[in-house]
C-alpha positions as CSV (number, residue, x, y, z in Angstrom):
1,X,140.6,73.8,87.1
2,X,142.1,73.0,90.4
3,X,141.5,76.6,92.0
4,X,137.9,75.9,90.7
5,X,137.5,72.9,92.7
6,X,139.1,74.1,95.3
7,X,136.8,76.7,95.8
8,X,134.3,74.2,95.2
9,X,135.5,71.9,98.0
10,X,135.6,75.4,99.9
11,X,132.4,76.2,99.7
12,X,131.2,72.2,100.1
13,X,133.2,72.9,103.2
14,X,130.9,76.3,104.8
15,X,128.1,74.3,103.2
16,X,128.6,71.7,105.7
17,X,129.7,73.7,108.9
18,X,126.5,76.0,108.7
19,X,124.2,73.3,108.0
20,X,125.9,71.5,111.2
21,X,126.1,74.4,113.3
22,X,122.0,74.9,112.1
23,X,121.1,71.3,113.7
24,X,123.0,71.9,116.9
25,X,121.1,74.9,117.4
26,X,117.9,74.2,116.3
27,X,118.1,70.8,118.7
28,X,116.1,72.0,121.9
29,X,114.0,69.5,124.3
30,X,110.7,69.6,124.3
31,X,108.6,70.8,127.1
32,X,106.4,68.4,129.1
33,X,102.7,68.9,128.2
34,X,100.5,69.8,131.5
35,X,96.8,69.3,132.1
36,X,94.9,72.0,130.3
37,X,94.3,74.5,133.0
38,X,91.0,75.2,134.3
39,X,89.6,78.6,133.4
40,X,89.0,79.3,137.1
41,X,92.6,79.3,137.8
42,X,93.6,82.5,136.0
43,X,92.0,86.2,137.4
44,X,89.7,88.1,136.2
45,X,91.9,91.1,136.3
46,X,94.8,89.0,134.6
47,X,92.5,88.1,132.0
48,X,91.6,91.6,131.4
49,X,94.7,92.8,131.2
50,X,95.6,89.9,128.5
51,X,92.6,90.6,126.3
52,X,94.8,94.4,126.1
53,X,98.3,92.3,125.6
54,X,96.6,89.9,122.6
55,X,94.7,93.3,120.9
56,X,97.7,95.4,120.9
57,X,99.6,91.9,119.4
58,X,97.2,91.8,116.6
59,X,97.1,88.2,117.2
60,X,93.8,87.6,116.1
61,X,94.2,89.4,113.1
62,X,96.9,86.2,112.0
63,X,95.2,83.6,114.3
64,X,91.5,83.7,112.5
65,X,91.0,82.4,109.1
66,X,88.3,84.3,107.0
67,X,84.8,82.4,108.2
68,X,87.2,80.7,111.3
69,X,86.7,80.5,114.6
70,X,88.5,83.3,116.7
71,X,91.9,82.5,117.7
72,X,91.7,79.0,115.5
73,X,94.4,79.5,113.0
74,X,94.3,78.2,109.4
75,X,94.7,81.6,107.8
76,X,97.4,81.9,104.9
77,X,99.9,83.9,104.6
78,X,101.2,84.9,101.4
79,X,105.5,85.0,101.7
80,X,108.1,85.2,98.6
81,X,108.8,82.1,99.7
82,X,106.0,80.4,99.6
83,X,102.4,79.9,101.7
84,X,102.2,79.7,105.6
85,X,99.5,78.6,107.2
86,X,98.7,80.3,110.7
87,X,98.6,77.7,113.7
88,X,95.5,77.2,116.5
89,X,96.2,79.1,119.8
90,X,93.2,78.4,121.4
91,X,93.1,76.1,125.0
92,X,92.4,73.1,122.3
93,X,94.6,69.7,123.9
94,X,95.4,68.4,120.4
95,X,94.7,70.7,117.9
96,X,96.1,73.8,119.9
97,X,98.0,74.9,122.7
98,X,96.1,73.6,125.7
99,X,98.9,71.5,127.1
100,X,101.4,74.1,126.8
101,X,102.6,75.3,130.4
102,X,103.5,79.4,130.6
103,X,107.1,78.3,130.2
104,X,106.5,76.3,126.7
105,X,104.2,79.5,125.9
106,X,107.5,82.2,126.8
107,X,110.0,80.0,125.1
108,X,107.8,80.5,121.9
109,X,107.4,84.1,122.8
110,X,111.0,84.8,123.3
111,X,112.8,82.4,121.1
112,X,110.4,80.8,118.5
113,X,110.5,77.7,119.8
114,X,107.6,75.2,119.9
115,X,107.0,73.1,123.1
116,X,107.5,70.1,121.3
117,X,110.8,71.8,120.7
118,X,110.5,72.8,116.7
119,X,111.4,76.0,115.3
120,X,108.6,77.9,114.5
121,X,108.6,80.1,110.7
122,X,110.0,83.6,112.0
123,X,105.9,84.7,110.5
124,X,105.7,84.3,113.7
125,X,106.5,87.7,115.2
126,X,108.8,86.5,118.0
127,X,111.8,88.8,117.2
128,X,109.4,91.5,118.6
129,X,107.5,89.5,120.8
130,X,111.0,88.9,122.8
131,X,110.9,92.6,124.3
132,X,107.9,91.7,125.9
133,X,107.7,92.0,129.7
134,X,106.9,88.5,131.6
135,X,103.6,90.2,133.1
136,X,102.5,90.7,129.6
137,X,103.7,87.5,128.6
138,X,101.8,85.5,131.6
139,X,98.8,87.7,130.7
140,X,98.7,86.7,127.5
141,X,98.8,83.3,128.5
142,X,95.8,83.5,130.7
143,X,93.3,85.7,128.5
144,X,94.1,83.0,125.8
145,X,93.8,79.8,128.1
146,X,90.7,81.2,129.0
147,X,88.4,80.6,124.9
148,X,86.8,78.2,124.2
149,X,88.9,75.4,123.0
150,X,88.5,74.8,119.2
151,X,88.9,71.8,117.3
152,X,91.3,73.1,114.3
153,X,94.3,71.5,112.7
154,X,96.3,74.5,110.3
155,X,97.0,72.8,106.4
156,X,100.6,72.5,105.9
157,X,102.6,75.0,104.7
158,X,103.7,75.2,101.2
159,X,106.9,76.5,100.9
160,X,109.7,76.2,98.5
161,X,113.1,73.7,99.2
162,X,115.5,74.4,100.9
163,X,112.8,76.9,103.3
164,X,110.6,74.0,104.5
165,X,113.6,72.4,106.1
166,X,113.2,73.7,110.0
167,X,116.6,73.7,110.7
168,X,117.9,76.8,108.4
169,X,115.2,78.8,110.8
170,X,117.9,78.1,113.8
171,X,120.6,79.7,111.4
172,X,118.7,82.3,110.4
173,X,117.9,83.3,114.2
174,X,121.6,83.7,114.9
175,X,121.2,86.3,112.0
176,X,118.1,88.3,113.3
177,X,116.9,87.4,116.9
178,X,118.4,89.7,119.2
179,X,116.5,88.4,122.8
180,X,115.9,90.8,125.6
181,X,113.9,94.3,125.9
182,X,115.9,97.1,124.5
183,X,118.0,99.5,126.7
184,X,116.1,102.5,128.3
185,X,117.2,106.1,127.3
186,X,117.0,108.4,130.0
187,X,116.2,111.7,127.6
188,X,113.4,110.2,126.7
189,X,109.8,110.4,128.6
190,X,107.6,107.8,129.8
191,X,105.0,108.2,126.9
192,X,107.9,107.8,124.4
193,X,109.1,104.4,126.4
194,X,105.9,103.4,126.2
195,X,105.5,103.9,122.9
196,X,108.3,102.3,121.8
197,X,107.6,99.1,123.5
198,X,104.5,99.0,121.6
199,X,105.5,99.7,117.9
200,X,109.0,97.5,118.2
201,X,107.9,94.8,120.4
202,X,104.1,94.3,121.3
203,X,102.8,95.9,117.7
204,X,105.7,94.3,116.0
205,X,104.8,97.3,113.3
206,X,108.2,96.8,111.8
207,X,107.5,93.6,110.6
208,X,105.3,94.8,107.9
209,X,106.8,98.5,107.4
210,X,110.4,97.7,106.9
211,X,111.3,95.8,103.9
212,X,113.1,92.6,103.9
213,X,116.2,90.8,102.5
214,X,116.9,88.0,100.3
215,X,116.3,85.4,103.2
216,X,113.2,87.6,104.9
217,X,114.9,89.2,107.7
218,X,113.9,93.2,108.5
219,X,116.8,95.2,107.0
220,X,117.7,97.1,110.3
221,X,119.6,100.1,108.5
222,X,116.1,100.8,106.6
223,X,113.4,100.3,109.2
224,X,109.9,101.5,109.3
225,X,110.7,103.0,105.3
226,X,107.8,100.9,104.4
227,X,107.4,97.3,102.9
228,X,104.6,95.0,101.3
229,X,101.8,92.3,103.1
230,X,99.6,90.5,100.8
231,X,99.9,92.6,97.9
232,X,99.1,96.0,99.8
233,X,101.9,98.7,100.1
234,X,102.5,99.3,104.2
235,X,103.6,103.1,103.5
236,X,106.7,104.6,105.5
237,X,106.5,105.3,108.9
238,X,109.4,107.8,108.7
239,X,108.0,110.4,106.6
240,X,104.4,111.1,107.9
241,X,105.3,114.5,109.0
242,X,106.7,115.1,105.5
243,X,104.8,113.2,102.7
244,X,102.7,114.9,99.7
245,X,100.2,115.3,102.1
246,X,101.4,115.5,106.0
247,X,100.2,113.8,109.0
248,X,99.6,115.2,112.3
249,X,99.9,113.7,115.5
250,X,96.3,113.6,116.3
251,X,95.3,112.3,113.0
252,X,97.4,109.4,113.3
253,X,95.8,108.7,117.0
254,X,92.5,109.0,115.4
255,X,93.5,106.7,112.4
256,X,95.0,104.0,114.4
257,X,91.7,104.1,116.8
258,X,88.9,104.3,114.5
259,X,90.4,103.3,111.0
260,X,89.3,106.3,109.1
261,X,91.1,109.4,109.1
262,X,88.8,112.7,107.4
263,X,92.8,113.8,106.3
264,X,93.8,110.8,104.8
265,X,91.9,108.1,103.9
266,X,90.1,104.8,105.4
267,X,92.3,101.6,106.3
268,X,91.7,99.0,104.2
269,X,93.5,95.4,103.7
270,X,95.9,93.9,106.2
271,X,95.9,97.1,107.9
272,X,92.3,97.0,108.6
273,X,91.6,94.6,111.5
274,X,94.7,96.0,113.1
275,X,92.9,99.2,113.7
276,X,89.8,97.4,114.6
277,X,92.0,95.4,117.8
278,X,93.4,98.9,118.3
279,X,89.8,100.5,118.4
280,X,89.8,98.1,122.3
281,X,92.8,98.9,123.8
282,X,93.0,102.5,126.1
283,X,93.5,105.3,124.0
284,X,96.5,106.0,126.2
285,X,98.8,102.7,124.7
286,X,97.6,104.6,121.1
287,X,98.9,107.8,121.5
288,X,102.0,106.5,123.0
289,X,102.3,104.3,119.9
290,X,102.1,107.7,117.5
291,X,104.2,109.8,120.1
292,X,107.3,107.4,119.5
293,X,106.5,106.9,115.5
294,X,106.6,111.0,115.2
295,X,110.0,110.6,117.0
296,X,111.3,108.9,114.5
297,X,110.3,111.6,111.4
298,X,112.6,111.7,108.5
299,X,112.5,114.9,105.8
300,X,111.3,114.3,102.5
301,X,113.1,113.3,100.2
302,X,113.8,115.5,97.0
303,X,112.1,112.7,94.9
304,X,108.6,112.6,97.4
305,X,108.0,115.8,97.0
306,X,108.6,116.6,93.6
307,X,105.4,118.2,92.0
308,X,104.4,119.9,88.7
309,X,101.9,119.7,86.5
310,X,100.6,115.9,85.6
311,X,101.3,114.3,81.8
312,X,99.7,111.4,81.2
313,X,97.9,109.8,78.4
314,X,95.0,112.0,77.6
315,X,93.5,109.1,76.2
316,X,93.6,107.4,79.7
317,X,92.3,110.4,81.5
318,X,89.0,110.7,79.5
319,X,88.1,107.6,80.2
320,X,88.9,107.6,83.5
321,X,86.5,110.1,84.3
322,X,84.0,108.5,82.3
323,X,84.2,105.9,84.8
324,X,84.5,107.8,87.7
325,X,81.3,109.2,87.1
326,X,79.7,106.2,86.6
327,X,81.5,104.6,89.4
328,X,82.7,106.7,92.2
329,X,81.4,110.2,91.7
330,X,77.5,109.0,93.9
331,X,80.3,108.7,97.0
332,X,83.4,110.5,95.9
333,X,82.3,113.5,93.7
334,X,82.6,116.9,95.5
335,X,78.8,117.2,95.7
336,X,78.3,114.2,97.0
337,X,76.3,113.4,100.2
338,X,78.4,110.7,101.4
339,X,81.4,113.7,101.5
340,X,78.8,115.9,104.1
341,X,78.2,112.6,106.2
342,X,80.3,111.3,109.0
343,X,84.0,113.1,108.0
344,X,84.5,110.9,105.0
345,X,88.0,111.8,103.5
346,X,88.7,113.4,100.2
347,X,90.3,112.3,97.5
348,X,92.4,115.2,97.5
349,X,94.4,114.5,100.5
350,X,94.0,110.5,100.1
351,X,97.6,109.1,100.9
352,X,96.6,106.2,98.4
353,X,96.7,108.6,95.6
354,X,99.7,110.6,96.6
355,X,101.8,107.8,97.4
356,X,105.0,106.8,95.4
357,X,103.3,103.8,93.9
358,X,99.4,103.0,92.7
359,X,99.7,100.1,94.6
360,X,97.2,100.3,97.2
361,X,95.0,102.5,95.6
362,X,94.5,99.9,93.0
363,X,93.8,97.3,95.6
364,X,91.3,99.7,97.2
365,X,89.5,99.8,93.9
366,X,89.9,95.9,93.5
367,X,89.1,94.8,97.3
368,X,86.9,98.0,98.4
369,X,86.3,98.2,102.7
370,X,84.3,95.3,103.8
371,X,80.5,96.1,105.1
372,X,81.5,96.9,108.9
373,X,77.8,96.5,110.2
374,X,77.3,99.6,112.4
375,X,80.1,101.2,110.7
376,X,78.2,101.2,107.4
377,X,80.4,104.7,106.1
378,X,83.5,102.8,106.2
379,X,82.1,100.9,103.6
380,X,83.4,101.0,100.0
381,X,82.2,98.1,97.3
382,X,84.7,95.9,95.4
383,X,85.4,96.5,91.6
384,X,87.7,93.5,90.9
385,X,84.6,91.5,89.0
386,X,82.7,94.8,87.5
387,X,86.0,96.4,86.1
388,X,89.0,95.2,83.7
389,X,93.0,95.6,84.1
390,X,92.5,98.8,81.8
391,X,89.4,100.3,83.1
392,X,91.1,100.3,86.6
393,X,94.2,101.8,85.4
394,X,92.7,104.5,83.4
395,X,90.7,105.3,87.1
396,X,93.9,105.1,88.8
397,X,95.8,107.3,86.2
398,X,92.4,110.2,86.7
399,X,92.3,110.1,89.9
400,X,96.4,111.1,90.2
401,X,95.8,113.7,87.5
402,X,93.2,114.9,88.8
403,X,93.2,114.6,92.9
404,X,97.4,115.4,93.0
405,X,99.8,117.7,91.4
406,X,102.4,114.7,91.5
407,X,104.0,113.2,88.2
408,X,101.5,110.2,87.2
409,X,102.6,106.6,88.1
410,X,103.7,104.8,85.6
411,X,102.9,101.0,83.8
412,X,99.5,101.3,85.7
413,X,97.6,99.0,83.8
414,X,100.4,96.1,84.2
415,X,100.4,96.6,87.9
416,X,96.9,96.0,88.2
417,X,97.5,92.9,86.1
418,X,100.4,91.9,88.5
419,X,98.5,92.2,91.4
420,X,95.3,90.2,90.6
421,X,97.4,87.4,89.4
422,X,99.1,87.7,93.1
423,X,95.8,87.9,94.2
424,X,94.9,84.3,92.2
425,X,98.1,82.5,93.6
426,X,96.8,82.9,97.2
């Protein structure tokens, strides 16, 4: 009994000295607020230059709330640990960050720090946003100071004790904030530099396509082997050159750029309005981006590309295609017209179909592709109210047997269940 408590008092002990050593570092001053600055006083070519800085940042795409005002904040992010709500960045005094000088705007850039001197929720992409350069930075600052200022105040977060305490985020950047932009490598061209700078810092891509640890921090020795945001699979960046079906440069460029690729598929979920910000930037920062991702190309593994012929539940499959033809087959069956129309992919070299888990293309059949306007064939209706759990797993379980020669995924119907109650807890 006494070894117990001594281990006990121990660990009372480490208890005391991290949670001591977490306040001493998360205690920084705050940053004197300035006079929102005129629009006038930032360039136009500045300006134009940050409107490429904030697209290739995705910020936007966390900064808008579905119906919000551009750049407002309020949307929620879904976390294992809880709800986060996205904060105002437009030139708004009190709701936003119009008092914030460039220096209060870097510090939260660099080091996640608030100009009121909180910690901000590592959501907040800083650990990449630190390799940016101080011209992007200050370009940034100016394309943002320059919208219209919006009157927007984010809900607070919901998260679970001991995670709302701010603190623990100071202790947990000693863990995974490693400042500064990473070392050049002299074999390696300007594209590939380029590149780089834009998938581990700018893009922050990493942050959704490397899964995390117990306490949410990127697990370093597994990066870019692929992760999941709001209840969609981000697939592995390592092994595009080598999946089921492979990737090609050029495809990727053209994927990234226009969100539809005739090879692969259409981008859909999270991944979506990324591509859209991507679509504004110069082509040039995009094929950098795939340059330095095909650097970085793994070989299969023996389980990825193990093939054979499909058994699954015959059962399953009938009525799958019953469904499919009732369903899908007007856009998706091989006679088709929407198949002769604007390059629309196949389901025989969809990457949703041939990935490792049904995961997205369940969601793709429960969320669809939003209408797009001008883009009307990147279209593709939701089926979460006209189908049920089993009628979407039998179409999952068809469309592997039938559009892959890859074993068929298994408890189908239970992950669709799984992920519309994720879905509900949003």
């Amino acid at each position: 009994m006494k070894l117990r408590y001594r281990w006990l008092a121990m660990l009372a002990i480490a208890a005391v000295v991290v949670a001591g050593i977490a306040l001493y570092l998360m205690w920084e001053k705050a940053l004197a607020p300035v006079k929102p600055p005129p629009p006038s006083s930032f360039g136009g070519q500045l300006t134009l230059r940050g409107a490429r800085v904030v697209a290739l940042g995705d910020c936007a795409v966390c900064h808008t709330a579905r119906d919000g005002k551009p750049y407002a904040g309020g949307l929620a992010l879904s976390t294992p640990f809880g709800t986060l709500y996205t904060t105002n960045i437009t030139p708004d005094p009190e709701t936003g960050i119009g008092t914030w000088s460039l220096e209060a705007f870097t510090r939260a850039m660099r080091r996640g720090i608030s100009r009121d001197g909180h910690q901000l929720y590592p959501a907040f992409p800083y650990i990449h946003y630190t390799r940016m350069s101080d011209a992007d930075i200050a370009a940034a600052y100016a394309y943002l100071m320059r919208r219209d200022p919006v009157v927007a105040k984010a809900p607070p977060n919901d998260l679970i004790f001991p995670l709302n305490f701010r603190p623990l985020v100071a202790f947990w950047n000693v863990l995974f904030l490693r400042t500064g932009p990473e070392a050049p490598e002299s074999s390696r061209s300007a594209q590939w530099h380029r590149g780089r700078e834009l998938v581990n810092g700018l893009g922050h891509c990493a942050a959704c396509h490397t899964p995390l640890n117990l306490i949410g921090g990127e697990q370093w020795g597994k990066a870019f082997e692929g992760g999941v945001i709001d209840g969609w699979e981000a697939p592995p960046l390592t092994r595009l050159a080598h999946g089921p079906v492979p990737w090609t440069e050029a495809q990727l460029v053209a994927y990234l750029r226009t969100g539809i690729s005739s090879a692969h598929g259409a981008a859909a979920g999270p991944m979506l309005p990324v591509t859209q910000e991507l679509a504004t930037v110069p082509p040039a920062d995009v094929e950098a981006m795939a340059a330095y991702l095909f650097s970085l190309q793994q070989p299969a593994s023996a389980d990825s590309v193990k093939s054979g012929v499909p058994v699954a539940d015959p059962a399953a499959i009938r009525r799958g295609s019953v469904l499919f033809a009732g369903a899908c087959a007007s856009c998706h069956g091989g006679k088709a017209p929407m198949q002769s129309i604007g390059d629309r992919p196949a389901l025989a070299t969809s990457s949703a179909i041939h990935a490792a888990t049904p995961r997205n293309a369940i969601q793709m059949m429960l969320e669809g592709v939003p209408w797009q306007g001008e883009q009307a064939l990147h279209y593709m209706p939701a089926f979460d109210a006209a189908l049920d759990d089993a009628q979407i797993g039998d179409l999952a379980l068809y469309l592997r047997a039938t559009y892959s020669r890859l074993p068929p995924w298994d408890g189908v119907t239970q992950a669709v269940t799984d992920i519309r109650k994720g879905d509900a807890a949003k």
